[in-house]
TORLO-249380 format. One line per field, with one value per residue: z, y, x of N, C-alpha, C in turn; residue in three letters. Coordinates in steps of 0.2 Angstrom, whole numbers, padded with zeros to 4 digits. Layout:
% TORLO-249380
n.w: Z	...
n.v: Y	...
n.u: X	...
ca.w: Z	...
ca.v: Y	...
ca.u: X	...
c.w: Z	...
c.v: Y	...
c.u: X	...
aa: ALA	...
This chain:
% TORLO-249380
n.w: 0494	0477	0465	0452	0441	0429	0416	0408	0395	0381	0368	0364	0358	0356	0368	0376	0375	0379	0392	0398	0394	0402	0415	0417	0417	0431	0442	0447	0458	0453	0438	0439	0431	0428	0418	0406	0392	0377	0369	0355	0345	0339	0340	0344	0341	0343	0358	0364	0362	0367	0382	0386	0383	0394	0406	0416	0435	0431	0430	0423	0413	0413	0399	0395	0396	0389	0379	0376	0380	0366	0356	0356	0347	0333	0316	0308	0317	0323	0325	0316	0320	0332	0347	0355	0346	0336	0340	0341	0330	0328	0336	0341	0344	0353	0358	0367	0373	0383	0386	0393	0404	0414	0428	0440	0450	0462	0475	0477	0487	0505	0509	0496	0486	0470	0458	0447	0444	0457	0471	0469	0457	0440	0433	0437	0442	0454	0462	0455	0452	0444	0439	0434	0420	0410	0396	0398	0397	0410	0414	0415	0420	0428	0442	0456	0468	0484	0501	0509	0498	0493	0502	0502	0494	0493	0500	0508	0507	0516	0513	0516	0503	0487	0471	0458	0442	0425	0426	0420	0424	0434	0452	0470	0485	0502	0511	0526	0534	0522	0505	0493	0475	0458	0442	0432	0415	0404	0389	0384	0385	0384	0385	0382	0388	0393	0405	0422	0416	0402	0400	0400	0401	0403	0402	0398	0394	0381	0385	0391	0404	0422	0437	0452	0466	0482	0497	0513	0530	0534	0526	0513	0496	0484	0466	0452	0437	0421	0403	0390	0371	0353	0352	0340	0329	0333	0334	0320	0316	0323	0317	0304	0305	0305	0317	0321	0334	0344	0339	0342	0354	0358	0352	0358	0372	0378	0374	0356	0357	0349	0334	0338	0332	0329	0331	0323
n.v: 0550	0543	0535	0531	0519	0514	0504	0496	0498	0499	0504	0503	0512	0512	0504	0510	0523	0518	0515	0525	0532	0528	0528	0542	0541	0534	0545	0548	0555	0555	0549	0539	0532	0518	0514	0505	0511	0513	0503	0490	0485	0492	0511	0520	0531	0540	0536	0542	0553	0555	0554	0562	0576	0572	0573	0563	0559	0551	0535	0528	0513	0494	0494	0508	0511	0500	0504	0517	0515	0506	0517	0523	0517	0514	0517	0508	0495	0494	0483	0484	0473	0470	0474	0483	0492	0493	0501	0511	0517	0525	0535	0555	0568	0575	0566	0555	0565	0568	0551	0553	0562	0556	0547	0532	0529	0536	0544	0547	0553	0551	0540	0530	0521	0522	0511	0499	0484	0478	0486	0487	0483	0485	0473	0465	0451	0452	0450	0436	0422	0415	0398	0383	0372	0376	0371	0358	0354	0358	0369	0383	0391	0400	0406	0412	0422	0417	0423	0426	0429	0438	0448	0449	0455	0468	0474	0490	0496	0505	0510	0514	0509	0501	0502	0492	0485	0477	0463	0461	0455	0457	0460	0458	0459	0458	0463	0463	0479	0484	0485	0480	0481	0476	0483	0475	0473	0489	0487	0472	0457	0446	0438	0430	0425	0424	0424	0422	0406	0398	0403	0408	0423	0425	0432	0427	0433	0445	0461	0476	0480	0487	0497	0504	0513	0517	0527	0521	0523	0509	0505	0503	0501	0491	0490	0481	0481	0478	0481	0482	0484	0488	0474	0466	0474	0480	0468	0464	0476	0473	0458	0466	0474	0463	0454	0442	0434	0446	0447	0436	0438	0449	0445	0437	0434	0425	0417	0411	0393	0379	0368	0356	0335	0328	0314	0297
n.u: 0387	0387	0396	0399	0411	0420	0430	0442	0440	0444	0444	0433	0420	0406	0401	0406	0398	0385	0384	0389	0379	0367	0375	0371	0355	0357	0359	0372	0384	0398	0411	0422	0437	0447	0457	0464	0461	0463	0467	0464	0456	0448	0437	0449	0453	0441	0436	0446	0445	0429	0430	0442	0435	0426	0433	0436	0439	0453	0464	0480	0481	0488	0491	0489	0503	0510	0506	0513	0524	0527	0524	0537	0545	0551	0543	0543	0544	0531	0517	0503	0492	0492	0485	0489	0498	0490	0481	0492	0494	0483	0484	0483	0494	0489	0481	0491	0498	0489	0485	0499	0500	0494	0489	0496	0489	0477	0469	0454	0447	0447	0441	0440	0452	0459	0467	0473	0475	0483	0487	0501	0505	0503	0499	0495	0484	0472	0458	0457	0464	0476	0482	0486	0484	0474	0476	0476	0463	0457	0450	0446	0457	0458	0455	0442	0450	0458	0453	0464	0473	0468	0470	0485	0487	0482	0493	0499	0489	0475	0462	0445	0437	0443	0446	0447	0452	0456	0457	0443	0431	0418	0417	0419	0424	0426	0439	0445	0445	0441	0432	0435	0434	0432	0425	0421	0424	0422	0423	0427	0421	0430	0443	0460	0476	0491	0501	0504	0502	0495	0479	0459	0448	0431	0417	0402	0393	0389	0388	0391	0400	0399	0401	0390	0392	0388	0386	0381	0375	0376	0386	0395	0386	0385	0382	0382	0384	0373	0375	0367	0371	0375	0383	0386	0389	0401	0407	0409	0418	0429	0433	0434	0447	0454	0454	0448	0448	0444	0433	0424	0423	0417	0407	0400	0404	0413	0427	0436	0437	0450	0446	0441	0443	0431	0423	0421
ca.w: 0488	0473	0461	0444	0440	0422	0418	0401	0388	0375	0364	0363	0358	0356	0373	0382	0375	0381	0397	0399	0394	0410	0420	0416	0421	0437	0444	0450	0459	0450	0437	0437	0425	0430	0414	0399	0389	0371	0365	0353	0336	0338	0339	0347	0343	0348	0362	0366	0362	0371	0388	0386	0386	0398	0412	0423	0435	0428	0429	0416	0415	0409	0390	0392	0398	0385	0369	0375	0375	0358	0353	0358	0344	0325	0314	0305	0321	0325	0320	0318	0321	0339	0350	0355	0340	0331	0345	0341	0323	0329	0342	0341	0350	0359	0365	0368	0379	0388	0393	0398	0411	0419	0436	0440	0456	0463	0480	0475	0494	0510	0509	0490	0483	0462	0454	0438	0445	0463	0470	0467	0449	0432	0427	0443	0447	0464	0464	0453	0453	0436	0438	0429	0418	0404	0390	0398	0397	0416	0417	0410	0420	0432	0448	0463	0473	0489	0505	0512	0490	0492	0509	0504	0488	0497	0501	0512	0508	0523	0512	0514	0495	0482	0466	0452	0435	0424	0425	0415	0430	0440	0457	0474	0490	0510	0514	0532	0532	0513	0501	0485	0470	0453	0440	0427	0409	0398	0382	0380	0388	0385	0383	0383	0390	0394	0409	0422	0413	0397	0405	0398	0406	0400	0406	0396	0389	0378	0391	0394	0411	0425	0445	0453	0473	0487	0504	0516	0536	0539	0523	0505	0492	0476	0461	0447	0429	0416	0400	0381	0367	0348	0351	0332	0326	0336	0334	0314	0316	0324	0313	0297	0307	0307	0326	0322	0343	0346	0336	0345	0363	0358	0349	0362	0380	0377	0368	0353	0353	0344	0334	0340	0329	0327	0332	0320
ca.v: 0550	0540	0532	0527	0515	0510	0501	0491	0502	0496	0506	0503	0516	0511	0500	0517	0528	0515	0515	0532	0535	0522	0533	0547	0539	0531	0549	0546	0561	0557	0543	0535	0528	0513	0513	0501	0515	0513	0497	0486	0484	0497	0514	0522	0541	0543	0534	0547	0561	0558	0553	0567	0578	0570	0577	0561	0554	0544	0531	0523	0502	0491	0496	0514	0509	0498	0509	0522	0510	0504	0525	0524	0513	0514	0515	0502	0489	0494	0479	0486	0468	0469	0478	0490	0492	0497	0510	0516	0520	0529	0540	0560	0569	0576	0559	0554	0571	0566	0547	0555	0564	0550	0544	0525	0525	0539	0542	0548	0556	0548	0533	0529	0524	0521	0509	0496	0478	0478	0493	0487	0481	0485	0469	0459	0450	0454	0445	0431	0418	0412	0389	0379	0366	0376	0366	0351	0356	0356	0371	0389	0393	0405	0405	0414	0422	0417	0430	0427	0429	0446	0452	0450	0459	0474	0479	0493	0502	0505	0512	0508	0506	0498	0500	0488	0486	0472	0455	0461	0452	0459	0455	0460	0454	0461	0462	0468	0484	0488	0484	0479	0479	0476	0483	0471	0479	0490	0487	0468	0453	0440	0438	0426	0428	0419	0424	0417	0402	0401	0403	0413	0425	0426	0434	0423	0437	0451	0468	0482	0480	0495	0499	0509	0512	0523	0525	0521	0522	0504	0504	0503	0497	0488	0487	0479	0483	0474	0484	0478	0488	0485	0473	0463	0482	0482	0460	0466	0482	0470	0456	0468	0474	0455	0450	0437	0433	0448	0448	0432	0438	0454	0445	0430	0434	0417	0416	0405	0387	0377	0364	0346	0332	0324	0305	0293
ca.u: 0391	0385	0400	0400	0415	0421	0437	0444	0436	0447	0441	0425	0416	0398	0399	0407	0392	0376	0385	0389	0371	0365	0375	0366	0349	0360	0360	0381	0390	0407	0412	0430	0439	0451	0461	0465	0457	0461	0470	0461	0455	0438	0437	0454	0455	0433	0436	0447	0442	0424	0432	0444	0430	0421	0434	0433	0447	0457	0471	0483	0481	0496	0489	0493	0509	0512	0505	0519	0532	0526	0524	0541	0548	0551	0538	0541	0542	0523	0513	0494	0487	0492	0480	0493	0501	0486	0481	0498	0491	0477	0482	0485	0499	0483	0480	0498	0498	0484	0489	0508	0498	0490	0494	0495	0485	0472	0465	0448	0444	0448	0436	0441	0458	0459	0471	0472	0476	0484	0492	0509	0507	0494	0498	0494	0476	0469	0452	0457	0469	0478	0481	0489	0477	0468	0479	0475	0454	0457	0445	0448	0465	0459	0448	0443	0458	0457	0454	0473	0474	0467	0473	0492	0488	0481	0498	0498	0482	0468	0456	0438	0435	0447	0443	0451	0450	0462	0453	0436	0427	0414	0418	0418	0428	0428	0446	0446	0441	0442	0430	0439	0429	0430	0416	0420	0424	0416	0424	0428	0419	0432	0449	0465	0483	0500	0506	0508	0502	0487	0470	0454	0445	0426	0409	0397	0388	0393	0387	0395	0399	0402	0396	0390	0394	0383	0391	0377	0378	0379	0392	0395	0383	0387	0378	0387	0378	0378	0371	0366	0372	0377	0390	0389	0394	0409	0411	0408	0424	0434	0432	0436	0453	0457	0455	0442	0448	0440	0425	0422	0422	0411	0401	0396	0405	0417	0436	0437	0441	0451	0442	0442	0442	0425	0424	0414
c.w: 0484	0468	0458	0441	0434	0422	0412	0396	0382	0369	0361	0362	0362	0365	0380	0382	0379	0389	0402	0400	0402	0415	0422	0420	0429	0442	0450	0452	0454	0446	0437	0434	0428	0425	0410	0396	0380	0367	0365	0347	0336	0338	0345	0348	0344	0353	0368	0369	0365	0379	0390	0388	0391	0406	0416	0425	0432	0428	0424	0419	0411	0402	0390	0394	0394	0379	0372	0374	0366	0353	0352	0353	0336	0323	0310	0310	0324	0321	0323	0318	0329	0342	0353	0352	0336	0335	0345	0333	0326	0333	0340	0344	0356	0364	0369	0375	0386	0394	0398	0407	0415	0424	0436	0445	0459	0469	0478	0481	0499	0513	0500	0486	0475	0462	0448	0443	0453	0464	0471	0461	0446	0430	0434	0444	0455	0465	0462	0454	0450	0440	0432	0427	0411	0398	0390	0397	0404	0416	0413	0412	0423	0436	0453	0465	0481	0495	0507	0503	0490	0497	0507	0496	0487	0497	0509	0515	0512	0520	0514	0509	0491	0478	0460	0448	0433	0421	0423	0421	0433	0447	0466	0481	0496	0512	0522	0533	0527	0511	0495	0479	0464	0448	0433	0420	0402	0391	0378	0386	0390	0382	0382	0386	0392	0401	0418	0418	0406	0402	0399	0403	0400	0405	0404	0393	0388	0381	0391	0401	0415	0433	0445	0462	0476	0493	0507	0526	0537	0534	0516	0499	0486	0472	0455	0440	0424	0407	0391	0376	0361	0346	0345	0331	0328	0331	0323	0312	0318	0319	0306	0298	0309	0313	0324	0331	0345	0346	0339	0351	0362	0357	0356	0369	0380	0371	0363	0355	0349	0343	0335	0336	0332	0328	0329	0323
c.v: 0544	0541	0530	0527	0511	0509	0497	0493	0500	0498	0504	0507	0516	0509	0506	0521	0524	0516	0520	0537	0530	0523	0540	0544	0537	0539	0550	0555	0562	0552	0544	0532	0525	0510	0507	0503	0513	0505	0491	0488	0488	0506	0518	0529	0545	0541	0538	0553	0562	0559	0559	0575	0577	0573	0570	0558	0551	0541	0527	0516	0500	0491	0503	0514	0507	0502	0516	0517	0508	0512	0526	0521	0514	0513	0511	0494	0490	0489	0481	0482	0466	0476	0484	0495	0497	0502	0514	0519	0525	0535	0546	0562	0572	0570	0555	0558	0570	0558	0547	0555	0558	0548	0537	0523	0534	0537	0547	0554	0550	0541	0526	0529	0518	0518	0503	0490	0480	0485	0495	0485	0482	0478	0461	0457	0449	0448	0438	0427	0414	0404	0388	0372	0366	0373	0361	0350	0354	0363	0380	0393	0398	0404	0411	0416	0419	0423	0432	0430	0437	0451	0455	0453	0467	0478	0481	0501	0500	0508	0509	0504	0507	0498	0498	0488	0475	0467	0456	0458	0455	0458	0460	0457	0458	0461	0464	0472	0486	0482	0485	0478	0480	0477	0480	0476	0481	0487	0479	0462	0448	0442	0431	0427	0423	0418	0424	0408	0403	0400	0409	0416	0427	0426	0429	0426	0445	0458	0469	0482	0488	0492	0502	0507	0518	0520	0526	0523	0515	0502	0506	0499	0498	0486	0486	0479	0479	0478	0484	0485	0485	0480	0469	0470	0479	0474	0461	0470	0477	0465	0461	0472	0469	0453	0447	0434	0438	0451	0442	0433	0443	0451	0438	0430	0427	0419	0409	0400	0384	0370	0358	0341	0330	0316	0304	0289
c.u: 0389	0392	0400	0406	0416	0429	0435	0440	0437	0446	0435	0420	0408	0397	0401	0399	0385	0379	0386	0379	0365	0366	0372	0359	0350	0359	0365	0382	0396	0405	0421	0431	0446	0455	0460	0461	0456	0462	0465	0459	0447	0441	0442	0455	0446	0434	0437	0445	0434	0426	0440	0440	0426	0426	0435	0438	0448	0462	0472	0481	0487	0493	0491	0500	0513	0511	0511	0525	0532	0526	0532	0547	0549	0545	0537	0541	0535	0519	0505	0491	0487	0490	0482	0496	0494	0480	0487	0498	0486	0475	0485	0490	0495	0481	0485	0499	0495	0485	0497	0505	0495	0492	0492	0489	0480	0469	0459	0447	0450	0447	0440	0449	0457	0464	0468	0470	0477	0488	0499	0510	0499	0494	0494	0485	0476	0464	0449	0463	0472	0482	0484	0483	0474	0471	0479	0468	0455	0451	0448	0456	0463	0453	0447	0446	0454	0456	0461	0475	0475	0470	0479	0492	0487	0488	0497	0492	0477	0464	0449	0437	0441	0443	0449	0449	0454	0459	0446	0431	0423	0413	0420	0422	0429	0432	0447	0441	0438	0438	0433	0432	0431	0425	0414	0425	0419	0416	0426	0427	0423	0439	0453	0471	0486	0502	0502	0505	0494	0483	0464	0452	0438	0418	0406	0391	0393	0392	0392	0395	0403	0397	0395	0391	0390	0383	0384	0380	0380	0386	0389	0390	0385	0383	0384	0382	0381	0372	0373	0369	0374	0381	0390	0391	0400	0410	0412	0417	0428	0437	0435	0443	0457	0457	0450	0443	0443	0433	0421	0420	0418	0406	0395	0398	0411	0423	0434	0440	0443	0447	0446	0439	0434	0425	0419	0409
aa: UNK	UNK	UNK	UNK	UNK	UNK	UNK	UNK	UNK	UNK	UNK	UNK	UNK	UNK	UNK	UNK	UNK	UNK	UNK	UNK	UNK	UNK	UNK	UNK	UNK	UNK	UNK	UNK	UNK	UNK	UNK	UNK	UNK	UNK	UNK	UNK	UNK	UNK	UNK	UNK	UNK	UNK	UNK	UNK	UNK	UNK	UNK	UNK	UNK	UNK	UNK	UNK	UNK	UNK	UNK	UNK	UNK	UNK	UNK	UNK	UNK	UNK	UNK	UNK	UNK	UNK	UNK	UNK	UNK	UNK	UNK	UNK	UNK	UNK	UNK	UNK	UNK	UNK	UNK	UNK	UNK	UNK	UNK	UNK	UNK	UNK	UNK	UNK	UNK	UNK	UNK	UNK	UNK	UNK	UNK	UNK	UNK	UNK	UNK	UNK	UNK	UNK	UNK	UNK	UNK	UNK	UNK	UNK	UNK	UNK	UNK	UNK	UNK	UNK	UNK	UNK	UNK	UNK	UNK	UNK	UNK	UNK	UNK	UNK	UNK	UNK	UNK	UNK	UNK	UNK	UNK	UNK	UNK	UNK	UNK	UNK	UNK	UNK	UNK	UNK	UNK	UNK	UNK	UNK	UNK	UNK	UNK	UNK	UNK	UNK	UNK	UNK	UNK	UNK	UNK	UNK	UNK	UNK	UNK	UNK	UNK	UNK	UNK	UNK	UNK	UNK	UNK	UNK	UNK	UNK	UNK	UNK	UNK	UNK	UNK	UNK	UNK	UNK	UNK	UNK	UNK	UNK	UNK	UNK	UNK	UNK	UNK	UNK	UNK	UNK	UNK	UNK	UNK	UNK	UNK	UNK	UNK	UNK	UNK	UNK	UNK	UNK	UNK	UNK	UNK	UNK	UNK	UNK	UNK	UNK	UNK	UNK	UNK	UNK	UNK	UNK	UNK	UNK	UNK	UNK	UNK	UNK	UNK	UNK	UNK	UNK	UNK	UNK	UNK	UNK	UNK	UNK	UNK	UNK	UNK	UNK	UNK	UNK	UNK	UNK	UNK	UNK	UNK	UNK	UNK	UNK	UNK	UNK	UNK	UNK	UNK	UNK	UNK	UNK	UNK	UNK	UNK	UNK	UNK	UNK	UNK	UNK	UNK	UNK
């Protein structure tokens, strides 16, 4: 069984298709789709509609979750400069339909179980571990989870292979039995977030990231992909539906800083 694994689309068209097309030449039995499909400032209702037709498992992430909540609201409290918000302009009742259905979590097979973050929460990191610090320049405000980090985040799942999404990260960790793995994300190299305290999260290069997995006798093998494509388009698209945050992380793999003064 060969696996090909995409997760954090974001709407990314361009960075779906070069990857989609990668898979192709990859010669994959199945591909999964680990959620956080549309929300962002790129291409929201193609996004759809190719991964619609493409047929491939799929789980909701904490953004389909939230773009229903937000579907959910007056249409004059949708603000189209928030990445949910302006996926809640762009989407059909076709595509509405589509992420209703969605399940949270997925056992693939017997070996193989799907979810977003950890498989008690979308919103939870597994492989990393959000610190206190990034506001003092202590360091980016997230590290490494530890193995007791990961173990007691497992839960109560005994699969072989865990597959994650969430943290855009590439990463990889031998829980016990279970291989947990993250395949990074397709659609946005870099980000920010609040909770539980500021931290960045950032590749260092703008690739479309994805795995692939292929069950051997002695175990499981991991390739983690990292694969070039137009991203000044997208960092361009983003930029002209005002995210200059997000034209910045397509465009270079790194969240903007703010500027510091100059000493003479």
């Amino acid at each position: 069984m060969r696996i090909a694994v995409i997760s954090d689309i974001h709407g990314n068209l361009l960075a779906l298709q070069a990857v989609l097309a990668d898979i192709a030449r990859a010669g994959v039995d199945q591909t999964v789709n680990l959620g956080d499909i549309l929300s962002g400032p790129l291409q929201v209702a193609e996004t759809a509609d190719l991964l619609m037709a493409s047929n491939f498992p799929t789980i909701r992430g904490n953004h389909e979750r939230q773009l229903l909540a937000v579907l959910g609201q007056p249409a004059g409290q949708i603000d189209p400069l928030d990445s949910d918000g302006y996926a809640a302009t762009q989407v059909s009742p076709a595509h509405v339909a589509w992420i209703n259905a969605l399940p949270v979590s997925m056992a693939l097979d017997s070996d193989v179980w799907l979810c977003h973050g950890t498989p008690g929460s979308d919103l939870q990191y597994w492989l990393e571990t959000v610190v206190p610090g990034f506001e003092q320049g202590l360091g980016p405000g997230v590290r490494a989870a530890t193995l007791d980090e990961v173990a007691e985040r497992l839960g109560s799942v005994t699969s072989a292979v865990v597959l994650c999404g969430h943290t855009h990260v590439p990463r990889l960790a031998q829980c016990g039995g279970t291989l947990v793995v993250n395949p990074g994300s397709v659609g946005l190299p870099a980000y920010d977030d609040n909770h539980p305290y500021p931290h960045v999260v950032e590749n260092g290069a703008p690739h479309a990231r994805y795995a692939v997995l292929e069950k051997f006798r002695q175990g499981w093998q991991v390739e983690l992909r990292a694969v070039p494509y137009d991203h000044m388009a997208q960092a361009r698209l983003a930029a002209h539906h005002q995210r200059p945050d997000w034209a910045h992380a397509l465009a270079t793999g790194f969240m903007p800083r703010p500027a510091r003064p100059v000493s003479p």
